[in-house]
LOLODREN-191436 format. One record per residue (C-alpha): residue number from 1; x, y, z. Coordinates in steps of 0.2 Angstrom, whole numbers, always signed. Example, Ala and Ser with C-alpha at 12.3 -4.5 7.8 and 13.67 -1.06 7.14 Angstrom:
2
num,xx,yy,zz
1,+62,-22,+39 .
2,+68,-5,+36 .
END
This chain:
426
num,xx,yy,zz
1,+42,+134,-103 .
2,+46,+150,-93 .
3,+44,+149,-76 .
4,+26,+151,-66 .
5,+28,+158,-49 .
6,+11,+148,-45 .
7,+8,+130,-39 .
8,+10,+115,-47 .
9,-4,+108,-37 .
10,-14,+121,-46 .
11,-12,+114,-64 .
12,-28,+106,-72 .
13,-38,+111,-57 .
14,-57,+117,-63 .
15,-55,+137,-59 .
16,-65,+141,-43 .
17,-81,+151,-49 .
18,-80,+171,-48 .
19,-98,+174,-42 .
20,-110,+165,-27 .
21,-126,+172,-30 .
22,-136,+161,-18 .
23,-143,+169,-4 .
24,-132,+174,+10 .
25,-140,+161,+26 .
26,-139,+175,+39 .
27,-139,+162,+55 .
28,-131,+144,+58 .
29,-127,+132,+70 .
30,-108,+135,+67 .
31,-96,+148,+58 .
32,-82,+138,+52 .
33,-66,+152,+45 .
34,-54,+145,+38 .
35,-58,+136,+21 .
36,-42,+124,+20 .
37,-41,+106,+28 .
38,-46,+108,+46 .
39,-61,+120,+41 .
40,-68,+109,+27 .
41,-66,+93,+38 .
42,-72,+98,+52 .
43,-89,+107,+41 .
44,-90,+90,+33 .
45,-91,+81,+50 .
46,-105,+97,+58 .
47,-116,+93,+45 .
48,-115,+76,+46 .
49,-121,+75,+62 .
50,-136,+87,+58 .
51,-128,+105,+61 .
52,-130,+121,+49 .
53,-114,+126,+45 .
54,-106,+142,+35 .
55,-86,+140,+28 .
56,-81,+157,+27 .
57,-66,+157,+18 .
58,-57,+174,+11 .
59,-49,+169,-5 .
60,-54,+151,-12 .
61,-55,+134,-4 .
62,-37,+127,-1 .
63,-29,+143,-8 .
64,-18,+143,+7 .
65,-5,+129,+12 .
66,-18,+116,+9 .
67,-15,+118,-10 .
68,+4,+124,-7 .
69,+14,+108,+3 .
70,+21,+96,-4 .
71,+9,+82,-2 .
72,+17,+72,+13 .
73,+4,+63,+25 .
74,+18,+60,+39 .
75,+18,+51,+54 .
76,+24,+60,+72 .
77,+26,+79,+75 .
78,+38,+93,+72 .
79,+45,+87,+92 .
80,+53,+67,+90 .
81,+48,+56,+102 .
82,+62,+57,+113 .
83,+56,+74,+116 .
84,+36,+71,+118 .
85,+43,+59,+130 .
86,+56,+68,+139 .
87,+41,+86,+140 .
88,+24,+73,+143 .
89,+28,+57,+150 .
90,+24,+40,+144 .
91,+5,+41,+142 .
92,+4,+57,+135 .
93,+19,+56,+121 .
94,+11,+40,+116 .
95,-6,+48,+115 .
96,+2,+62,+105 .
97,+13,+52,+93 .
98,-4,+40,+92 .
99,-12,+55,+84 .
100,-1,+54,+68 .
101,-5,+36,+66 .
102,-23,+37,+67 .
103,-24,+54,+54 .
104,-17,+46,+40 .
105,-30,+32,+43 .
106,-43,+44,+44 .
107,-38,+52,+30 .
108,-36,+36,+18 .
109,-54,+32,+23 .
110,-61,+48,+19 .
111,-54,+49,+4 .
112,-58,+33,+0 .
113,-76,+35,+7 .
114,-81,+52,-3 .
115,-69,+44,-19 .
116,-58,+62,-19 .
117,-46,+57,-33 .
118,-31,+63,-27 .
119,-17,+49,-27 .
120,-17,+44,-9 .
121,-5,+32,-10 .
122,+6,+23,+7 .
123,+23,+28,+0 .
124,+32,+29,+16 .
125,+43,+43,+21 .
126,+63,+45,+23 .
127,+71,+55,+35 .
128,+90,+57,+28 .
129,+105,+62,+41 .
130,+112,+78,+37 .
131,+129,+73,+44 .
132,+134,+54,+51 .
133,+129,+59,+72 .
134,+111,+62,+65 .
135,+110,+43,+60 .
136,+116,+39,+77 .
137,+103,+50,+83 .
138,+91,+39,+72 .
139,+96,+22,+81 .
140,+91,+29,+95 .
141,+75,+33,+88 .
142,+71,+18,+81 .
143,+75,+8,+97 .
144,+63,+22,+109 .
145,+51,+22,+95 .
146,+50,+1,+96 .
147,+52,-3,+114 .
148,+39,+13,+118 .
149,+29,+17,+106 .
150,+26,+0,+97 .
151,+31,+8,+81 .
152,+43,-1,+68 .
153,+54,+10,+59 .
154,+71,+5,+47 .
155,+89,+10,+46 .
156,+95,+12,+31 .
157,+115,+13,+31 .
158,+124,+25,+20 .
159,+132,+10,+10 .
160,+115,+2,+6 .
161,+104,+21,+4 .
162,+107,+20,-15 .
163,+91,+8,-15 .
164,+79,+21,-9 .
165,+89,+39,-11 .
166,+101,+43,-26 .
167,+111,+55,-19 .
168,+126,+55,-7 .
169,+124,+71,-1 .
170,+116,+62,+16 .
171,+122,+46,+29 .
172,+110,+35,+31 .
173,+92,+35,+32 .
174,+80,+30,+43 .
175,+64,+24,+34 .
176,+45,+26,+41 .
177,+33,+13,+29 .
178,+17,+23,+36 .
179,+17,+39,+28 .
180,+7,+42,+15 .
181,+8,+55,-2 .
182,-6,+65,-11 .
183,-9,+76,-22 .
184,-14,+90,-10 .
185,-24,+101,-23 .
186,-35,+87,-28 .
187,-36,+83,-11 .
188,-43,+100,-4 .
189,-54,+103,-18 .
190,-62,+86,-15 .
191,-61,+89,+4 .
192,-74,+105,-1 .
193,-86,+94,-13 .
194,-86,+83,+3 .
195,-91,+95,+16 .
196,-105,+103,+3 .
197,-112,+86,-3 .
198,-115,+85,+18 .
199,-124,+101,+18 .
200,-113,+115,+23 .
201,-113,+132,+12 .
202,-94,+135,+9 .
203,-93,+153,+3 .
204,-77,+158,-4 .
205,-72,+178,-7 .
206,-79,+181,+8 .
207,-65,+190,+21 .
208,-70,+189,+40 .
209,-69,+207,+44 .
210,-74,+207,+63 .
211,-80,+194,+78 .
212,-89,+198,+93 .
213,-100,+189,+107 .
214,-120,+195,+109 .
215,-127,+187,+124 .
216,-125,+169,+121 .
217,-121,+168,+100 .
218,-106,+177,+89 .
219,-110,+191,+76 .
220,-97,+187,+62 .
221,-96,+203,+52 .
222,-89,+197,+36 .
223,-86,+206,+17 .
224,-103,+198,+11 .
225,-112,+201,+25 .
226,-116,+198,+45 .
227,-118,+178,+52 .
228,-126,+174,+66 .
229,-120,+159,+75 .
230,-123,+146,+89 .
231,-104,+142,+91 .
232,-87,+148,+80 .
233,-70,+138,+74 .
234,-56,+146,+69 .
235,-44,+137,+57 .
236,-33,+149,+48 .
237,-19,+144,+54 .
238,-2,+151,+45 .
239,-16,+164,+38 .
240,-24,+171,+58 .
241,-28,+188,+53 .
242,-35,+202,+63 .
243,-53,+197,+67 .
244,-44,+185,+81 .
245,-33,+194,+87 .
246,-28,+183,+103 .
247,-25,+167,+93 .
248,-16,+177,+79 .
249,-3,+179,+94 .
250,-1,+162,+95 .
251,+5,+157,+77 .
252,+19,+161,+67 .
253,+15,+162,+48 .
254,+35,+154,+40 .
255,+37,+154,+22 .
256,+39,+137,+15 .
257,+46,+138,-3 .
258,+43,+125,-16 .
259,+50,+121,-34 .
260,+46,+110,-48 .
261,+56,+103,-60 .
262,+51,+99,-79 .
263,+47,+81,-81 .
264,+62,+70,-81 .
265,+65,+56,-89 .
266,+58,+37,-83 .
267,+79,+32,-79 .
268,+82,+46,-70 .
269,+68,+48,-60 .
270,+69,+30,-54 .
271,+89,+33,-48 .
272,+84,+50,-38 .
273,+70,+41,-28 .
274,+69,+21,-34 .
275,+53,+19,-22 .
276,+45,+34,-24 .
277,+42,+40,-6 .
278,+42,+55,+2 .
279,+61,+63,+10 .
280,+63,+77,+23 .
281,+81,+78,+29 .
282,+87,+79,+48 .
283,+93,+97,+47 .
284,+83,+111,+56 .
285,+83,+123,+40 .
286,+77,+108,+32 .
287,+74,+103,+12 .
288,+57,+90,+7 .
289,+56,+83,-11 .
290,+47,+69,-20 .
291,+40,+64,-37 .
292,+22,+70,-44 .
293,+14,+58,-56 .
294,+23,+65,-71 .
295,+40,+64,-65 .
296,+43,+81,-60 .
297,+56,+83,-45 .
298,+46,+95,-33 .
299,+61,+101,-17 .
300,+53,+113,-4 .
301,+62,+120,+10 .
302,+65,+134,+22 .
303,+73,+146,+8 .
304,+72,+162,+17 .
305,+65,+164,+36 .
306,+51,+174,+34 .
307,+31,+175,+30 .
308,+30,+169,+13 .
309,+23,+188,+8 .
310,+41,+195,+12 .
311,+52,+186,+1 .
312,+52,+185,-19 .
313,+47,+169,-28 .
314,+60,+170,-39 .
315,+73,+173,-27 .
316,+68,+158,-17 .
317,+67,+149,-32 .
318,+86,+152,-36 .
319,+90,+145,-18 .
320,+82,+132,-21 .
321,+90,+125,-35 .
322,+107,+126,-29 .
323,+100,+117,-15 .
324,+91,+104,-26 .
325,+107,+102,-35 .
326,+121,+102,-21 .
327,+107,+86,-17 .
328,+105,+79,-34 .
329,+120,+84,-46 .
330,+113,+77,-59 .
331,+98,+89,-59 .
332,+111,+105,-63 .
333,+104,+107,-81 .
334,+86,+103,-77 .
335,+73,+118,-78 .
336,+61,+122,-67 .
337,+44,+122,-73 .
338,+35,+130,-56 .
339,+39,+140,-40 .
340,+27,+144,-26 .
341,+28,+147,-8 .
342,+15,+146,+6 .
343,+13,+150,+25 .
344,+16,+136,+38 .
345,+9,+140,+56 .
346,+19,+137,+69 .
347,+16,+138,+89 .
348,+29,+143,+102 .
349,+30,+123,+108 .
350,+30,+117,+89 .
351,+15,+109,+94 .
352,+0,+108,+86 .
353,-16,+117,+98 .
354,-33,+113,+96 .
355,-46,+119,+106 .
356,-57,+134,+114 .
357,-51,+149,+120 .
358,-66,+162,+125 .
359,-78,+153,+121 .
360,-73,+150,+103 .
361,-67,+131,+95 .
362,-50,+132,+85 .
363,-37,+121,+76 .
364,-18,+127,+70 .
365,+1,+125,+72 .
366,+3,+109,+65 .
367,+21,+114,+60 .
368,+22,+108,+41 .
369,+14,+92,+48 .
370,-1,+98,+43 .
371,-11,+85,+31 .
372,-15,+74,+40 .
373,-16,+81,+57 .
374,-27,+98,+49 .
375,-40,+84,+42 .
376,-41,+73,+57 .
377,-41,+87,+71 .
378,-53,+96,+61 .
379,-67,+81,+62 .
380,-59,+80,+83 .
381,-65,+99,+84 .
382,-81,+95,+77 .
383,-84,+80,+86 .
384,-83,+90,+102 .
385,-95,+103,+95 .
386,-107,+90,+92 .
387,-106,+84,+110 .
388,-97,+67,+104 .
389,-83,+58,+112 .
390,-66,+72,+111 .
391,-50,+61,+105 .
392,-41,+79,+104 .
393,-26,+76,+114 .
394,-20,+92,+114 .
395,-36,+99,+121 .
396,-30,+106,+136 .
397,-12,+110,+130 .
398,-7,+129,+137 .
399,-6,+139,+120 .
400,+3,+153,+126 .
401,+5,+170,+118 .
402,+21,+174,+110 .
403,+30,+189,+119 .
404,+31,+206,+107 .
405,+21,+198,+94 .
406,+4,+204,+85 .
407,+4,+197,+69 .
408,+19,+203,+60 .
409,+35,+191,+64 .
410,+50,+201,+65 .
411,+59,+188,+75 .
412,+61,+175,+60 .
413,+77,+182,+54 .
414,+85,+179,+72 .
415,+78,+164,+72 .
416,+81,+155,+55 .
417,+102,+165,+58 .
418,+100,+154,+74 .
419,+94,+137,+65 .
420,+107,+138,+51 .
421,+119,+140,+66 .
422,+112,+125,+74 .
423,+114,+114,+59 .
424,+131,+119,+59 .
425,+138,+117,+76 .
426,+126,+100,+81 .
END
């Protein structure tokens, strides 16, 4: 089949409806913009506890990185533990880390709980050494992890990784049995038929063109029409446009790129991952792959340093594949069926932020660990709305602006020249 520069994820999805023509609500409790997994989660928790709430999403629900990643429900953050540690303190890092834990929970018992048929399922996830001092690195972080964080992680030693990766382009692994996979299209669409069966109105097509403070309530001015509203969350993350301008300073849209093989064969899909979990390697220019149901090897990575709007698909494609092959030689004469790319957002502290700013509730940066963490601080944000216990623990986290930056991230280039340095050199 030729090649279709659109995701995978996408495939045998119902097609979203063109037209809304119910009433547009003019007023509600809260304006949730952002349609993917922190603003459908956080609607879904507003209205079940009794609020009126409006999803104003610009293109359709999910269409942004929560129908475009790889499907990885991981524990930790973007910073390791030794960091969290090293920046926080005990109590803090443990409270951060802690966070991971308890989103893939929350996520397995929602989906469960609204029946969203999206293959949630406790793979586990391997992090493969790029060169033989990152498994020493790992050791370490299986020893702080235990002793600190009461976490239990394996090693996996270069002459025994055949048993979980087929490839011996890595040395050593160290393996996390908690991480979960999904199928993140499914997932998001479910996520919406969720938050609707609650009671909130999710209207799609519907861009957010300008927000301003009237005495005590917002005035959103959006394509359909205006929304009055009580209080306002804002969970665009990779995708922070112009109508909020301050927290658009704040994240970094980075391309993450993401092909998919044709199916492969039973035998060789059982060699390239024999337990079927999901991989992300040690580097900081870093490739992700894992199995879908049918067999199809889907490998993501940082391709090109940029917003996903300033690099070709195909381009990113080709990288991609010589990438997946230096990995998987066996995959040199395998097409690819799909290539797609999507914004992550990332913060300056590669931290996720959550919290109010000017009066006005937000969610983002959760720095390709997003899944899981989107979903659960979502329902945190809304809890706090709703006047209910806040388990946010990066409430009160300083989100700082980023200097010489108002939306358009010239400074990826430098910084992606300085990571593929880094991966050299450490």
């Amino acid at each position: 089949m030729p090649l279709r520069e659109t995701p995978y994820w996408w495939e045998g999805l119902p097609p979203p409806a063109t037209e809304d023509e119910r009433p547009w609500p003019g007023h509600a409790d809260v304006a949730v913009i952002g349609g993917g997994y922190t603003g459908l989660s956080a609607a879904r928790t507003l209205a079940r506890g009794g609020a009126s709430v409006v999803v104003l999403e610009r293109e359709t629900v999910g269409w942004g990185a929560s129908s475009r990643n790889g499907g990885q429900v991981l524990t930790g953050q973007k910073v390791g533990v030794g960091d969290l540690w090293r920046r926080f303190g005990a109590e803090r890092a443990r409270a951060i880390f802690g966070t991971s834990l308890a989103a893939i929970d929350f996520v397995e018992q929602l989906v469960a709980d609204e029946r969203i048929d999206c293959g949630f399922v406790r793979a586990g996830h391997i992090e493969a050494a790029y060169k033989p001092a990152h498994f020493d690195g790992f050791r370490r972080t299986q020893e702080l992890l235990a002793r600190d964080f009461g976490h239990e992680v394996q090693l996996v030693p270069p002459a025994e990784q055949a048993s979980e990766l087929g490839s011996s382009f890595y040395h050593g692994l160290l393996l996390d049995p908690k991480s979960a996979g999904l199928h993140p299209g499914r997932y998001v669409r479910g996520l919406a038929a969720a938050a609707e069966r609650a009671g909130a109105h999710v209207r799609e097509r519907t861009a957010v063109e300008t927000l301003r403070r009237d005495g005590g309530r917002f005035v959103v001015e959006a394509s359909r029409g205006r929304l009055h509203a009580r209080e306002v969350l804002v969970a665009t993350n990779g995708y922070t446009g112009a109508a909020t301008p301050a927290l658009r300073r704040r994240i970094v849209p980075v391309g993450s790129y993401i092909v998919a093989t044709a199916p492969l064969p039973q035998g060789v899909a059982e060699a390239l991952l024999p337990r079927r979990r999901m991989v992300f390697d040690s580097k900081n220019f870093l490739y992700y792959f894992r199995l879908s149901d049918d067999n199809r090897l889907l490998f993501g990575g940082r391709a090109q340093f940029t917003s996903s709007t300033e690099s070709s698909t195909r381009t990113s494609a080709e990288i991609l594949r010589r990438a997946m092959v230096q990995v998987f030689p066996a995959l040199r004469d395998v097409a690819l069926d799909y290539a797609w790319s999507g914004n992550v957002g990332f913060t300056r502290d590669l931290l996720p932020h959550a919290g109010q700013r000017e009066g006005i509730h937000y969610s983002m940066g959760c720095c390709g660990h997003g899944v899981g963490m989107s979903t659960y601080l979502g329902d945190a944000i809304a809890q706090a709305i709703l006047g209910r216990n806040d388990r946010n623990p990066f409430r009160d986290l300083p989100f700082p602006a980023i200097p010489l930056y108002r939306g358009r991230p010239w400074f990826l280039p430098l910084a992606g020249a300085w990571y593929k340095l880094l991966d050299w050199i450490q």
